[in-house]
C-alpha positions as CSV (number, residue, x, y, z in Angstrom):
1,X,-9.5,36.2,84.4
2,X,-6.4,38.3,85.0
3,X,-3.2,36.7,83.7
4,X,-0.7,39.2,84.7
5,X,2.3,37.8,87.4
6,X,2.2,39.1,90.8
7,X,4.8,39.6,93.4
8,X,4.4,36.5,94.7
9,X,4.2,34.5,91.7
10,X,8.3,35.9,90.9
11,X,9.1,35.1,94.8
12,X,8.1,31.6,94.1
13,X,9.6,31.4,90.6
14,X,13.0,32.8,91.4
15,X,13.3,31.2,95.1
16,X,13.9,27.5,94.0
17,X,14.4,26.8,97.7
18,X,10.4,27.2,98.3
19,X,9.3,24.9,95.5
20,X,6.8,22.0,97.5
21,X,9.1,19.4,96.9
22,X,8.5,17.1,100.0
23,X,4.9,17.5,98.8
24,X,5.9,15.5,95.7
25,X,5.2,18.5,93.5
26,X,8.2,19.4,91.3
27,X,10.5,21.6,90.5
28,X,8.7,24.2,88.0
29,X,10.9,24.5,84.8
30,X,10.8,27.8,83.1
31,X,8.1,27.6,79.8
32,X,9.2,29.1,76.1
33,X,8.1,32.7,77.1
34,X,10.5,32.7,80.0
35,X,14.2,33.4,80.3
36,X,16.3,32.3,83.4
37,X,17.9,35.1,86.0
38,X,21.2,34.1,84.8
39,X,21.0,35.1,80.8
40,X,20.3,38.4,79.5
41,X,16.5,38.8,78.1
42,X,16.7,38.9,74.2
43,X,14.7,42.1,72.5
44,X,11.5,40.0,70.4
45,X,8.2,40.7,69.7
46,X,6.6,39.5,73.1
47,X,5.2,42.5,74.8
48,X,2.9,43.0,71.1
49,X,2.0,39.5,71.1
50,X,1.2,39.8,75.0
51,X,-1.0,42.6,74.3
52,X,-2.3,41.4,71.3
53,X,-3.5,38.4,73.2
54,X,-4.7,40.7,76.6
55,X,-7.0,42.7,74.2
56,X,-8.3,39.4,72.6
57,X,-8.8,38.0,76.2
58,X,-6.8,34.8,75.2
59,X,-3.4,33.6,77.0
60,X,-0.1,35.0,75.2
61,X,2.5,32.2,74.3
62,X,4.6,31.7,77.5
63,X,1.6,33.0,80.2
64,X,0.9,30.9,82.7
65,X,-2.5,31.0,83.6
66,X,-3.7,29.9,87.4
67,X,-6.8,28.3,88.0
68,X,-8.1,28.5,91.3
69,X,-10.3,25.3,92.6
70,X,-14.0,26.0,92.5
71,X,-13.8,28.7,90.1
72,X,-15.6,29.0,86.3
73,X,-13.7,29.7,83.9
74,X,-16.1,30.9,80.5
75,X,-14.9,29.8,77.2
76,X,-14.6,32.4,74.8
77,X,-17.3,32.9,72.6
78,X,-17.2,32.6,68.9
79,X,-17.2,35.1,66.8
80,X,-18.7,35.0,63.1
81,X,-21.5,36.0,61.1
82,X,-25.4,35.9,62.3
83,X,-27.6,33.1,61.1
84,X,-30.2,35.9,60.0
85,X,-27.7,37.5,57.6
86,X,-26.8,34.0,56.2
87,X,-29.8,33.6,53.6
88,X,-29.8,37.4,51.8
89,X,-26.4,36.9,51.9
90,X,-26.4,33.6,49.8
91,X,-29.5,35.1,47.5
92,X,-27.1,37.7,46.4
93,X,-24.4,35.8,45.6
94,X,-26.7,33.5,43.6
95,X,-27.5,36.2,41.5
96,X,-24.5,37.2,41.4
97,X,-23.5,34.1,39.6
98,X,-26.2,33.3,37.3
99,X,-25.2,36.6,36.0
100,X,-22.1,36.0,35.4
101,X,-23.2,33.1,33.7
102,X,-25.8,34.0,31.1
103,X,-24.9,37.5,30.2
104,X,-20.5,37.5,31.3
105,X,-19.6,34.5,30.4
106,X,-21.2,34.6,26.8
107,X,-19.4,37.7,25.8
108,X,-16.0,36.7,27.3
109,X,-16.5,33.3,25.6
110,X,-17.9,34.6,22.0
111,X,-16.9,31.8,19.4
112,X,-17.6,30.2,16.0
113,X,-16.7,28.0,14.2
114,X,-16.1,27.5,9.8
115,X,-16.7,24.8,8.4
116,X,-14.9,24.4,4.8
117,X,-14.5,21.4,2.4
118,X,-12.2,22.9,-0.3
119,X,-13.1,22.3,-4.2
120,X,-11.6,19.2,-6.2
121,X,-11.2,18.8,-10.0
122,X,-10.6,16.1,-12.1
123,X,-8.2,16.8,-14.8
124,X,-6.8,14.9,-17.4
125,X,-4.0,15.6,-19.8
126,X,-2.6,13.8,-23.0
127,X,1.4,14.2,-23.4
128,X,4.3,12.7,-25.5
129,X,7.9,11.7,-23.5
130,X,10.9,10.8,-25.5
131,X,13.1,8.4,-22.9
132,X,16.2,5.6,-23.0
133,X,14.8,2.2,-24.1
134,X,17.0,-1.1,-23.3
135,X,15.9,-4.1,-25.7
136,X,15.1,-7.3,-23.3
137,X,13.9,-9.9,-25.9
138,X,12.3,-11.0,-29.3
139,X,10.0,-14.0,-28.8
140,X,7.0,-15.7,-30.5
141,X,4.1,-17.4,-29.0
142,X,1.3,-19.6,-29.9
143,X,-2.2,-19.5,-27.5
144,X,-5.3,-21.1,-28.7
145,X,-8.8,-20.5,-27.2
146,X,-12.6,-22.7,-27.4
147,X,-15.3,-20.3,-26.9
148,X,-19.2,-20.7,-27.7
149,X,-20.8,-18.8,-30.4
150,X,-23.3,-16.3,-30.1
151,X,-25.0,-15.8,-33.2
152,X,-28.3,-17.1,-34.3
153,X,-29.9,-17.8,-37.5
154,X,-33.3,-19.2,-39.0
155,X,-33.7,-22.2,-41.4
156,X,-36.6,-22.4,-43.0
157,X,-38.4,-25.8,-44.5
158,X,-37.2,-26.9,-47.8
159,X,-37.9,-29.4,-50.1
160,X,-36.1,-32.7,-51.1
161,X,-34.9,-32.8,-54.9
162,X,-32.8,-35.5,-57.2
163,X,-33.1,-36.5,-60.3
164,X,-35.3,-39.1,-62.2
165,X,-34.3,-41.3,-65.3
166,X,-37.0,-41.8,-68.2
167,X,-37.2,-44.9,-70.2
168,X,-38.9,-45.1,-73.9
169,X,-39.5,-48.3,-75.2
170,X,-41.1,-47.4,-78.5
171,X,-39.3,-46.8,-81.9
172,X,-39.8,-43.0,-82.0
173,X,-39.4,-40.3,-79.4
174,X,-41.4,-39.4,-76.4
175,X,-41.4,-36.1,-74.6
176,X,-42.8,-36.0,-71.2
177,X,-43.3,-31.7,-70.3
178,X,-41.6,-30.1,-67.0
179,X,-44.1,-29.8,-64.1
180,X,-45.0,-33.6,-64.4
181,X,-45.9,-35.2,-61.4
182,X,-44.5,-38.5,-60.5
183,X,-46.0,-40.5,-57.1
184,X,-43.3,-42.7,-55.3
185,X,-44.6,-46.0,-53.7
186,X,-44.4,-44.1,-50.1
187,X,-46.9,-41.8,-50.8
188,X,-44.7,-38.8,-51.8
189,X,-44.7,-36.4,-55.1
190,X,-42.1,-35.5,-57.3
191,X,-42.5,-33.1,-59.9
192,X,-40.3,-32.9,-63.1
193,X,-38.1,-29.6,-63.6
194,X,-37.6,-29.6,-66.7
195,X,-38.5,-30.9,-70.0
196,X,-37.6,-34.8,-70.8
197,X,-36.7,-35.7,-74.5
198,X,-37.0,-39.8,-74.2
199,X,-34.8,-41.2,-77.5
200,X,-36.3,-43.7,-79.5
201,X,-36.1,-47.4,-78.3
202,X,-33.7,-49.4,-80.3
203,X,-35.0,-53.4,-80.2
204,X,-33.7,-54.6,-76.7
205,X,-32.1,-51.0,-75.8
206,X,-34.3,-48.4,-74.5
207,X,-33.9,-45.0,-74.9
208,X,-33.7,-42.7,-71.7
209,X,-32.6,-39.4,-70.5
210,X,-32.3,-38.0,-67.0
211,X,-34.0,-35.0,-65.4
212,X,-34.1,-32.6,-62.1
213,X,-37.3,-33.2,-59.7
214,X,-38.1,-32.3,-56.5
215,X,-40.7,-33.0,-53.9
216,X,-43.7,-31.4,-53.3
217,X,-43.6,-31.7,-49.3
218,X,-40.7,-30.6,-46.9
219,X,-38.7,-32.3,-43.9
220,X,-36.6,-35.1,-43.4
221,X,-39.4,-37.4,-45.2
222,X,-38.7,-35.9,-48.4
223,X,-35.7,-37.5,-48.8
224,X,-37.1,-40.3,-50.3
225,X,-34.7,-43.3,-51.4
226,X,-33.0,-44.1,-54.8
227,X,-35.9,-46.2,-56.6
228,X,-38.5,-45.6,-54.6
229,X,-39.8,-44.5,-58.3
230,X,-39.8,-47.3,-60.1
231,X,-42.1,-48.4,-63.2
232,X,-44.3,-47.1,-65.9
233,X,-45.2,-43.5,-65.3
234,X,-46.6,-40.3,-68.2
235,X,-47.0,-42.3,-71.3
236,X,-47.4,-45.6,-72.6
237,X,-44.0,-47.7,-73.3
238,X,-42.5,-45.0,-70.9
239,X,-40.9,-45.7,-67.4
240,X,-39.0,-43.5,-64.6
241,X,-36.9,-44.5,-61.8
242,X,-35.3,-42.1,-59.2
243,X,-31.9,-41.6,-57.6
244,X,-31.0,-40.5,-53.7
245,X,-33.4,-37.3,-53.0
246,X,-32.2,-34.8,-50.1
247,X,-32.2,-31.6,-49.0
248,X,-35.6,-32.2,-47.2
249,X,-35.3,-30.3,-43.9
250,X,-38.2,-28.7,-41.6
251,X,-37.9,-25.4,-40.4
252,X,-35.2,-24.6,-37.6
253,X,-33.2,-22.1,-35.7
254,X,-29.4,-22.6,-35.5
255,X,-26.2,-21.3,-33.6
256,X,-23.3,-19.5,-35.8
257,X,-19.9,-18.0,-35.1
258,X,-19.7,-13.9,-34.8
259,X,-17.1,-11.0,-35.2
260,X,-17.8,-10.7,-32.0
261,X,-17.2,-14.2,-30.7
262,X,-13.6,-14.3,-32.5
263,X,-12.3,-10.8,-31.3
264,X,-13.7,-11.4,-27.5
265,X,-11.5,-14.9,-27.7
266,X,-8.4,-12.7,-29.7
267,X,-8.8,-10.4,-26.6
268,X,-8.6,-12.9,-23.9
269,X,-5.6,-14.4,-25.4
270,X,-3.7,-10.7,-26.3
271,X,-4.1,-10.9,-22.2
272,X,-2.8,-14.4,-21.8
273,X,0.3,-13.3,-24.1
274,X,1.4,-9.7,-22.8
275,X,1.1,-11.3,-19.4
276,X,3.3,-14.4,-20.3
277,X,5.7,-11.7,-21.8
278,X,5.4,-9.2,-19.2
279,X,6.6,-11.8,-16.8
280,X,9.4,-13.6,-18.7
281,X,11.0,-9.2,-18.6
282,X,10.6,-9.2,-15.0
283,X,13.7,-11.3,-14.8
284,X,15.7,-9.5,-17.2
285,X,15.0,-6.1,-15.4
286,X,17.7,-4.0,-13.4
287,X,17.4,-2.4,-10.3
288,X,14.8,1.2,-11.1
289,X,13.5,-0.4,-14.1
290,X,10.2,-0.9,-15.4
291,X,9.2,-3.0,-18.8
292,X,6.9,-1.2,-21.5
293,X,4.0,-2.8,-23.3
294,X,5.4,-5.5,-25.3
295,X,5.1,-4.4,-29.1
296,X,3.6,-7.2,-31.1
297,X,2.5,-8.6,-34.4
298,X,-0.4,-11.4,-34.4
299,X,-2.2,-13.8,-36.4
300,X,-5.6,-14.7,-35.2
301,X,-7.1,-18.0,-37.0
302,X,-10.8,-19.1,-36.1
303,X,-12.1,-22.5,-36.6
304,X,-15.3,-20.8,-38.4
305,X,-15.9,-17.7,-40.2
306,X,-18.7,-15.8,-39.4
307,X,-21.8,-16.6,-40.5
308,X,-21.2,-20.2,-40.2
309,X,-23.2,-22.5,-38.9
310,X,-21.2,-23.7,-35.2
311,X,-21.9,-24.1,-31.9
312,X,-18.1,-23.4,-30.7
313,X,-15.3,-22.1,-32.2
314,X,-11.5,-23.0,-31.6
315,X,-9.5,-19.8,-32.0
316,X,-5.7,-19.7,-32.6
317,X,-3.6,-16.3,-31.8
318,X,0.3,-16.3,-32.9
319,X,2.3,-13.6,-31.3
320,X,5.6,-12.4,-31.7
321,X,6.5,-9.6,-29.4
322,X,9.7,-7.3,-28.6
323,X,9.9,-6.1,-25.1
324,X,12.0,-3.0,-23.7
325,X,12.6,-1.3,-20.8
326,X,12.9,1.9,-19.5
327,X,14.0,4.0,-16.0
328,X,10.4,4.3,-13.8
329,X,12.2,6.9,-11.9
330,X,12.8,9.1,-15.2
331,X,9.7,8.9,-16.5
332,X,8.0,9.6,-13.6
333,X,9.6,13.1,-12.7
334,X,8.8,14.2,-16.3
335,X,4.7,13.0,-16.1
336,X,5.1,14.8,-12.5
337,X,6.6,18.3,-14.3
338,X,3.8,18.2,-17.2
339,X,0.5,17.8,-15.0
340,X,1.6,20.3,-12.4
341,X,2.7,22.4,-14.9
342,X,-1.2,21.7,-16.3
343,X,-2.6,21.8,-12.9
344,X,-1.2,25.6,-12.8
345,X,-2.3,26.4,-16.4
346,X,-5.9,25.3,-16.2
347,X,-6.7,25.5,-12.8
348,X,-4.9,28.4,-10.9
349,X,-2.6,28.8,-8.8
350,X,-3.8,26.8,-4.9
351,X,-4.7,23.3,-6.5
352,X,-2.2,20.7,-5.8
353,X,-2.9,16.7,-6.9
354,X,-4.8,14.7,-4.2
355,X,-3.5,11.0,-4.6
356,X,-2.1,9.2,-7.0
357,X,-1.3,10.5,-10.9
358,X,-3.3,8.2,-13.0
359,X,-1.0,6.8,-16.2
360,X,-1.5,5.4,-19.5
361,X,0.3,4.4,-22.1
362,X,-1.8,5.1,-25.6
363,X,0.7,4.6,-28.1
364,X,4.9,3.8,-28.1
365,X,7.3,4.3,-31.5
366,X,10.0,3.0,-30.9
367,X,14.0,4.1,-32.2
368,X,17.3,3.0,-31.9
369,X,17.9,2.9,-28.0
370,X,15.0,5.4,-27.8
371,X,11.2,5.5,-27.5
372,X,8.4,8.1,-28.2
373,X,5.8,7.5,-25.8
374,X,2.2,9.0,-25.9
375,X,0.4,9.1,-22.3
376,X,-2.8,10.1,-20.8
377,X,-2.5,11.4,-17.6
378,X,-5.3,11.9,-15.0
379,X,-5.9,12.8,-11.5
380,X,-8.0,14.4,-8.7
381,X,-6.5,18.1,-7.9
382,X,-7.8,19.3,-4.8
383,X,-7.8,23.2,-3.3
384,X,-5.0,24.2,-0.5
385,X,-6.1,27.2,1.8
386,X,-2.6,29.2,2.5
387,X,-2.2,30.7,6.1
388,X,-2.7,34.5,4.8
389,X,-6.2,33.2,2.9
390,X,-7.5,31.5,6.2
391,X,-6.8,34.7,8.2
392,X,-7.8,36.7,5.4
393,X,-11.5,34.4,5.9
394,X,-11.8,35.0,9.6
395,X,-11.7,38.6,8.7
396,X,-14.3,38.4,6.2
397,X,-16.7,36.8,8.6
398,X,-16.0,38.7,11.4
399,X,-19.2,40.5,12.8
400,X,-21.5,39.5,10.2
401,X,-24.4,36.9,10.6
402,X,-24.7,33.5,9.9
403,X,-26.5,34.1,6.6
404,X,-24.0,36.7,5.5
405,X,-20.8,34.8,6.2
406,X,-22.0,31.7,4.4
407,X,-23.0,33.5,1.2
408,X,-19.3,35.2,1.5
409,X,-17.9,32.2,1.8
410,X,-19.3,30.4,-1.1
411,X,-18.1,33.3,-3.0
412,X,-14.3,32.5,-1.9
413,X,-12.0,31.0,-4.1
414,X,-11.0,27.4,-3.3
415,X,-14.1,27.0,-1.4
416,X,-17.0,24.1,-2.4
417,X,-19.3,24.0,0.7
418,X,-19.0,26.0,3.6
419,X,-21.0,26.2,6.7
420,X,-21.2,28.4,10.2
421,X,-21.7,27.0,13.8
422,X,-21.9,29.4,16.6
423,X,-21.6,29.2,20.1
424,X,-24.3,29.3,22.6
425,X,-26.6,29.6,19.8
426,X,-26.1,32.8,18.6
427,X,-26.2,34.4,15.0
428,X,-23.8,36.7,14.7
429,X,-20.5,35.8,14.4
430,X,-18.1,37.1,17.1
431,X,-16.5,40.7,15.9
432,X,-13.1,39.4,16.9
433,X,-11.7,37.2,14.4
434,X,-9.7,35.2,16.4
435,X,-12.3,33.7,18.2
436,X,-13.7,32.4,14.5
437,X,-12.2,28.8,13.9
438,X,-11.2,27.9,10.8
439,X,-12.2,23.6,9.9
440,X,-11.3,22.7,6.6
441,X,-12.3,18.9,5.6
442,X,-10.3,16.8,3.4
443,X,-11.6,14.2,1.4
């Protein structure tokens, strides 16, 4: 349809005296693209866009377009790509994108990553430090201990033994022999252990003489009773009579008192005191100071000696200690000085303590105002990859398999364990070493 303004589309625009108005149609006000009779047209753009929009068939901004009654007007038709074309189309790019994706993408994105857990050490070093000593206090103290004994021991059966007393009533001597044996009235035997030499009788006055015996059976029933023996026995005109028999015991086991038992109770107490003393110095300290061991002289005193025959044993430890103390602060800069110092003499250079320094005090002399300590000194010292060795590894690696990098990393210094992953399942490692991350595990 022709959009273009005729003749007597102006006449009608300009003439506002022939508008319709009694019809109740009215007054037609000039659009955007028009400019009234009375002001100068501006120079724009509107004769391009006008035939911009005449070649594309579509009204230009400020057309007025006329539609007649009973006439069809066609919509444009849309313009785009065929439905026939759609599906190569969308095949290609498809391939276009898996592409990209399996064979692009995995060389753009090349990466590994190595995995290193750096080597630890223990070391341990022995030292002497000379620092100040301040004297807190002199002070004795007396700590007893009841522990049960340990050891055991074996009894075996014995025999009862006493002695027995010969009369002789006759005028001359008598002898009864050693190994004479003498029956009690409770059934048991007593043999003679020696010779017995009876005196002659004098009138009412017998004479008598007094020998060892023992029993020929063992246990508590050999322990037969004073006169138990009592009348003629051996010889004519002679009789016996016996004292208190004992010793008679059966065959036991028994508990006794140890070495052991009396230093494990000494121990327990040595605990007790330097605790005890420890804490009466915490008092006495000043701000950044620490007490040494307390310095001691004991007495230990056990109920039983060794050997004995016990089934507890009370044990008595005296102590009199002197207590000092010393600058923490000071002391610890010097242990810190020595084991680095160590740390750098046995180890290398690249090791550096992991935690805490381990301290011990193994022996103190101590001066006027001064102390001569002997430490040991012991801690884990773990590996620390510089920034120049960590680059200096992704260079190393770079390029070379997974096999190959691992083997040259186990060969590195500092390094314990190492390991390789590898993007997208590859095995070589990427040729650029900044794509190679660098993990390194602490423990």
């Amino acid at each position: 349809m022709d959009s273009r303004t005729t003749e007597k589309d102006l006449q009608w625009l300009l003439d506002d005296d022939a508008l319709p108005v009694a019809q109740g149609i009215p007054p037609a006000t000039p659009d955007r693209g028009q400019t009234s009779s009375k002001e100068p047209l501006e120079p724009s753009e509107e004769p391009t866009e006008r035939a911009d929009a005449e070649g594309s068939g579509q009204p230009a901004e400020g057309d007025f377009i006329e539609e007649i009654e009973g006439e069809v007007v066609e919509p444009p038709k849309p313009r785009g790509i065929p439905v026939k074309w759609l599906i190569p189309i969308g095949i290609g790019a498809l391939l276009i994108a898996l592409t990209v994706l399996v064979v692009v993408l995995p060389i753009i994105q090349a990466s590994a990553t190595i995995l290193l857990t750096p080597d630890r050490q223990r070391l341990e070093v022995s030292t002497t430090f000379s620092i100040q000593a301040r004297k807190l206090f002199t002070r004795s103290l007396t700590l007893s201990q009841t522990v049960k004994t340990t050891g055991t021991a074996h009894q075996n059966a014995s025999v009862a033994s006493g002695y027995l007393i010969f009369y002789n009533a006759l005028p001359s001597p008598q002898i009864v022999a050693a190994g004479t044996m003498v029956t009690a009235a409770d059934g048991v035997n007593v043999i003679t252990d020696q010779d017995a030499y009876i005196p002659a009788g004098a009138l009412s006055v017998n004479g008598q003489i007094t020998v060892l015996a023992h029993t020929t059976i063992t246990g508590a029933q050999a322990n037969i009773q004073a006169g138990d023996i009592n009348g003629a026995c051996c010889r004519d005109y002679v009789f016996a009579r016996n004292g208190q028999f004992s010793g008679g015991r059966a065959a036991r086991n028994y508990r006794t008192a140890t070495t052991a038992d009396i230093q494990a109770a000494t121990q327990d107490l040595n605990k007790v005191a330097t605790g005890a003393f420890a804490s009466q110095a915490q008092g006495q300290l000043q701000p950044n100071e620490a007490s040494l061991p307390p310095q001691c002289t004991r007495k230990t005193e056990p109920s039983q000696n060794p050997g004995a025959e016990a089934a507890q044993i009370t044990v008595t430890l005296t102590s009199t200690c002197s207590v000092y103390a010393y600058s923490r602060a000071a002391l610890n800069a010097k242990e810190t000085t020595v084991f680095s110092q160590a740390i750098t003499a046995r180890l290398g250079s690249g090791y550096a303590l992991a935690g805490q320094l381990e301290q011990k005090i193994t022996g103190m002399q101590l001066a006027t105002g001064r102390a001569q300590l002997t430490e040991s000194l012991a801690g884990v010292c773990s590996y620390h990859f510089s920034r120049s060795e960590l680059l200096a590894v992704q260079n190393l690696v770079a390029g070379k398999s997974q096999a190959q990098a691992t083997i040259l990393l186990l060969h590195t210094r500092g390094v314990k364990t190492a390991g390789v992953q590898i993007a997208h399942g590859g095995q070589t490692l990427p040729p650029n070493p900044d794509a190679n991350a660098i993990v390194v595990f602490s423990h």
